[in-house]
C-alpha positions as CSV (number, residue, x, y, z in Angstrom):
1,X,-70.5,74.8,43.5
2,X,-67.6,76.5,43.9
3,X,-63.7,74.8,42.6
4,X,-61.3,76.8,44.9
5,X,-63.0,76.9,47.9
6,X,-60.5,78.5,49.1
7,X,-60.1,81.6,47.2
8,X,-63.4,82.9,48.4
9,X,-66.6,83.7,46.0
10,X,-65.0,86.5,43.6
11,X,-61.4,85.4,42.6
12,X,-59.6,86.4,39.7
13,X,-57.1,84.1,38.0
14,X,-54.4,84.1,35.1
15,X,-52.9,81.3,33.6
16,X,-49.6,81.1,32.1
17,X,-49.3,78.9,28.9
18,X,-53.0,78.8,28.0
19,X,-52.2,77.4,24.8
20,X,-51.8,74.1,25.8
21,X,-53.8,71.1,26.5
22,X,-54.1,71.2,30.3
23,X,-53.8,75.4,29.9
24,X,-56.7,76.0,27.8
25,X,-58.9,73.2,30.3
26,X,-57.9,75.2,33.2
27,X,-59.2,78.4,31.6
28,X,-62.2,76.4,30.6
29,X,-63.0,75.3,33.6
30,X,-62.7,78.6,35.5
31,X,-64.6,79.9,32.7
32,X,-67.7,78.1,34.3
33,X,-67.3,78.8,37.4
34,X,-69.6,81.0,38.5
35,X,-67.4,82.4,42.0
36,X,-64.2,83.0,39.0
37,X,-65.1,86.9,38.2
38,X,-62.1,86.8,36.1
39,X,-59.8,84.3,34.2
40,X,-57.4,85.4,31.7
41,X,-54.8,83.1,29.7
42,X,-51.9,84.5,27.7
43,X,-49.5,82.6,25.7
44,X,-46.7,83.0,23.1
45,X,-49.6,83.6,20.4
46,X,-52.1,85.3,22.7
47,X,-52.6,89.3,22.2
48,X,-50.8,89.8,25.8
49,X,-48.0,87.8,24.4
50,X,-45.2,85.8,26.4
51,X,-41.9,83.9,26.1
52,X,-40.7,81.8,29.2
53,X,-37.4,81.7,28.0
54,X,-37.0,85.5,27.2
55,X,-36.5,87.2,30.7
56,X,-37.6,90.6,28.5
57,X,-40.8,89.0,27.4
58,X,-41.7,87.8,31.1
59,X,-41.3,91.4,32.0
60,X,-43.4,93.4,29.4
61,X,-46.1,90.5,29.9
62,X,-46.3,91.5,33.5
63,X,-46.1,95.0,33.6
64,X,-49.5,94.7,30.7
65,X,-51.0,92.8,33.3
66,X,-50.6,94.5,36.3
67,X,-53.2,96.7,35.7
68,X,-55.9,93.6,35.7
69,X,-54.8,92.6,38.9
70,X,-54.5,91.6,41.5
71,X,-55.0,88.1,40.9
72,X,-56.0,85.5,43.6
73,X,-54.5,82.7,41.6
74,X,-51.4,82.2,39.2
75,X,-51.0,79.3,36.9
76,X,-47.8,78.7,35.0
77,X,-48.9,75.8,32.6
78,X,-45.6,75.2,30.6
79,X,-43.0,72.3,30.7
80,X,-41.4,70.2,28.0
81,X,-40.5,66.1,28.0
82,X,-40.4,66.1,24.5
83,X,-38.6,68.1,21.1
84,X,-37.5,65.9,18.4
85,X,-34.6,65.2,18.7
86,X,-34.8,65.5,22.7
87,X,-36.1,62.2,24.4
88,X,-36.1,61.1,27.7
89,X,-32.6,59.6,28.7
90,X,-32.9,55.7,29.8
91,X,-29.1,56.0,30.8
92,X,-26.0,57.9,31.2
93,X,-24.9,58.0,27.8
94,X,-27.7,58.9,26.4
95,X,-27.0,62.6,28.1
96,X,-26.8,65.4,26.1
97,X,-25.4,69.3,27.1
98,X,-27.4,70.7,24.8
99,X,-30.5,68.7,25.4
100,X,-29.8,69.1,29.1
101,X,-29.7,72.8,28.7
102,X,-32.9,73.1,26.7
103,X,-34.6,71.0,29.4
104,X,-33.8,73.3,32.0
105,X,-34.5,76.0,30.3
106,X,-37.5,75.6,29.8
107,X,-39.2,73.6,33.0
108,X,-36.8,75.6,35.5
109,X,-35.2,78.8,34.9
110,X,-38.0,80.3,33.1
111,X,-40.5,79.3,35.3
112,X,-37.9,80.6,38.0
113,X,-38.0,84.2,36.0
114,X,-41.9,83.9,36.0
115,X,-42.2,83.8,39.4
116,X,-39.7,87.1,40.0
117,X,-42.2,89.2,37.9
118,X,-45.4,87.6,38.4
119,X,-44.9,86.8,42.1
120,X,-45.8,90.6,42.6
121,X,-49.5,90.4,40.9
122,X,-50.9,87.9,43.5
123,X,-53.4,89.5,45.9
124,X,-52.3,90.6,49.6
125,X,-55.2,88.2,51.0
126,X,-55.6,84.7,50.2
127,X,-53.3,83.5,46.9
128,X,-51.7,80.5,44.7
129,X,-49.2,80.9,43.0
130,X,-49.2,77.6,41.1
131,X,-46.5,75.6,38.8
132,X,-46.9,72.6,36.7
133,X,-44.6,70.5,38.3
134,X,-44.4,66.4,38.3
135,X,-44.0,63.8,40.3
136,X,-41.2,62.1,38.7
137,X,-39.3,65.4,40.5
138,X,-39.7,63.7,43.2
139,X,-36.4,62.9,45.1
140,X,-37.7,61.2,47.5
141,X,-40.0,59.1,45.3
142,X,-37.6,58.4,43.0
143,X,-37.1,54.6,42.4
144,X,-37.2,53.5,38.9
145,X,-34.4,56.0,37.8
146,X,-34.0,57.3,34.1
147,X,-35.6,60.4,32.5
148,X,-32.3,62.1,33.8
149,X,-33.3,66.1,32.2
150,X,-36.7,65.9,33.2
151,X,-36.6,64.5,36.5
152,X,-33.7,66.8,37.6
153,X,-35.7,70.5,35.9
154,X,-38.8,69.6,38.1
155,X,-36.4,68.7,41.3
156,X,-35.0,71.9,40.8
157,X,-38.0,73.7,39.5
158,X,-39.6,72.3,42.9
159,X,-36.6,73.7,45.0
160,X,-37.0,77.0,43.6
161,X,-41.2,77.0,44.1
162,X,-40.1,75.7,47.9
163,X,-37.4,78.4,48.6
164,X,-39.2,81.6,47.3
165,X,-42.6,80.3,49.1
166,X,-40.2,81.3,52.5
167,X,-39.5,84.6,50.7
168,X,-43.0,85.6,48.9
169,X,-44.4,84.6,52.5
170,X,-42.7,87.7,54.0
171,X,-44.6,90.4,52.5
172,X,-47.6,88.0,50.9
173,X,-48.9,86.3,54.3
174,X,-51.9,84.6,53.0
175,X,-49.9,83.3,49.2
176,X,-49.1,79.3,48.9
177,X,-46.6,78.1,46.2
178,X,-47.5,75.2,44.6
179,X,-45.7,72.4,42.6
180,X,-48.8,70.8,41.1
181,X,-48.4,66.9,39.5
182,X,-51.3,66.8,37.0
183,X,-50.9,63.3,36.4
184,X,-51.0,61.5,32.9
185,X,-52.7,63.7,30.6
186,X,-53.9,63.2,27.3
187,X,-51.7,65.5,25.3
188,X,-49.1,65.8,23.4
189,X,-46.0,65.5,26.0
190,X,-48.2,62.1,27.2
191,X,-48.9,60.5,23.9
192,X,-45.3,59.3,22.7
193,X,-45.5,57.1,26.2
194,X,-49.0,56.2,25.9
195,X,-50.9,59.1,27.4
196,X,-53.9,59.1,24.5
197,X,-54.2,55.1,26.6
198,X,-54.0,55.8,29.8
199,X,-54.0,59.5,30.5
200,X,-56.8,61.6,31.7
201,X,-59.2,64.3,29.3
202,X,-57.6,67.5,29.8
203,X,-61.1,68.7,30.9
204,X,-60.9,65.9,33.9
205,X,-57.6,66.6,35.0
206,X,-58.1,70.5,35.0
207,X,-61.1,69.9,37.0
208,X,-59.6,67.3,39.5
209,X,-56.4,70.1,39.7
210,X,-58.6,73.0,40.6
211,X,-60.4,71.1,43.3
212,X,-57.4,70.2,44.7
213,X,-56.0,73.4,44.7
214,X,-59.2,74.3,46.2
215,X,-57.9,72.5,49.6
216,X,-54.5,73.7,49.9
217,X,-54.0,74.7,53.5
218,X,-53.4,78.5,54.4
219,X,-50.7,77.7,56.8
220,X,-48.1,76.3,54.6
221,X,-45.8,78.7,52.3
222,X,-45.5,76.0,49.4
223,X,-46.9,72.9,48.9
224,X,-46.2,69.7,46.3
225,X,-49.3,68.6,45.3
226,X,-50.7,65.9,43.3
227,X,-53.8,66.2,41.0
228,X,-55.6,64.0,43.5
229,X,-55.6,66.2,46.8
230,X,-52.9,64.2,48.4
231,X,-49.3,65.6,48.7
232,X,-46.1,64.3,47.0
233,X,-42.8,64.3,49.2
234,X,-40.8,66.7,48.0
């Protein structure tokens, strides 16, 4: 049975940060599926190589790849919550410039410089362009407060995925953006706030993601969606 039903019966896919916990089960997953003609993940350490926060390094990585494209579906599978000494602020003091700045660094502008090069692989026909996003981005949602770096990178992450969805939409008809919530995974960025108790096995959640993805709708130019089919408001 096919995971993205959507993408037809010979898709190709790349994912972005397959290095990872929910990177390398995504990759696994497509790895089995039998409609998936091509799934490729690169990395920092991966032969194709690649460094979200070096604009330089986004380029070269998708200039190497062009050539194996077009792909039907994009994955960026990076974020941080996490980096000794960074934590999650419980309150306004506890905010930090630099902390801030590493934050956004990595879950926003260089997923925002990932989509400029990348956006220009996707296929003319049906397409996802797809970021790890979370659901603590959420403004709307937002009711417990806290987590001050990390909620406001995915907020703005999730502005940038919903503003150049209007653009990409204009010369890619058929392309959705995606700010994808995997829910709690067992992985690193989880296990400091009990992830390896309650999260999910990578290999569950990566299936779970793709089958959603698998139902996005064609008519919308970007999408926030949770791991669980149902969308998050924005």
């Amino acid at each position: 049975m096919a995971i993205l039903e959507n993408l037809g019966t010979a898709y190709k896919a790349l994912v972005i940060g397959a290095n990872g916990a929910i990177g390398s089960a995504l990759v696994k997953a497509m790895q089995s599926d039998p409609h998936c003609t091509l799934v490729m993940g690169i990395s920092r350490s991966s032969e194709i190589s690649i460094d979200i926060s070096n604009e330089e390094s986004i380029q070269h990585a998708s200039s190497v790849l062009e050539s194996k494209g077009p792909f039907d579906l994009i994955i960026l599978a990076t974020g941080i919550l996490h980096q000794a000494p960074i934590i999650p602020e419980k309150k306004l003091d506890q905010l930090n410039l630099d902390y801030l700045q590493k934050v956004f660094a990595i879950n926003t502008f260089g997923p925002a410089l990932v989509i400029k090069h990348f956006h220009r692989l996707l296929s003319k026909k049906r397409s996802l362009f797809v970021c790890i996003s979370a659901k603590v981005g959420s403004i709307e949602d937002n009711r417990l407060g806290g987590w001050y770096s990390y909620r406001a990178s995915k907020a703005a992450l999730n502005m940038l995925i919903k503003t150049a969805g209007i653009e990409i939409r204009r010369t890619y008809p058929e392309t959705t953006l995606v700010a994808l919530h995997p829910g709690t995974v067992n992985s690193r960025l989880s296990q400091p706030f009990g992830g390896e108790k309650t999260g999910q096995a990578p290999e569950d959640a990566a299936l779970k993601m793709l089958q959603a993805l698998g139902q996005v709708p064609t008519t919308s130019p970007s999408i926030f969606l949770s791991y669980d089919g149902s969308t998050i408001l924005w």
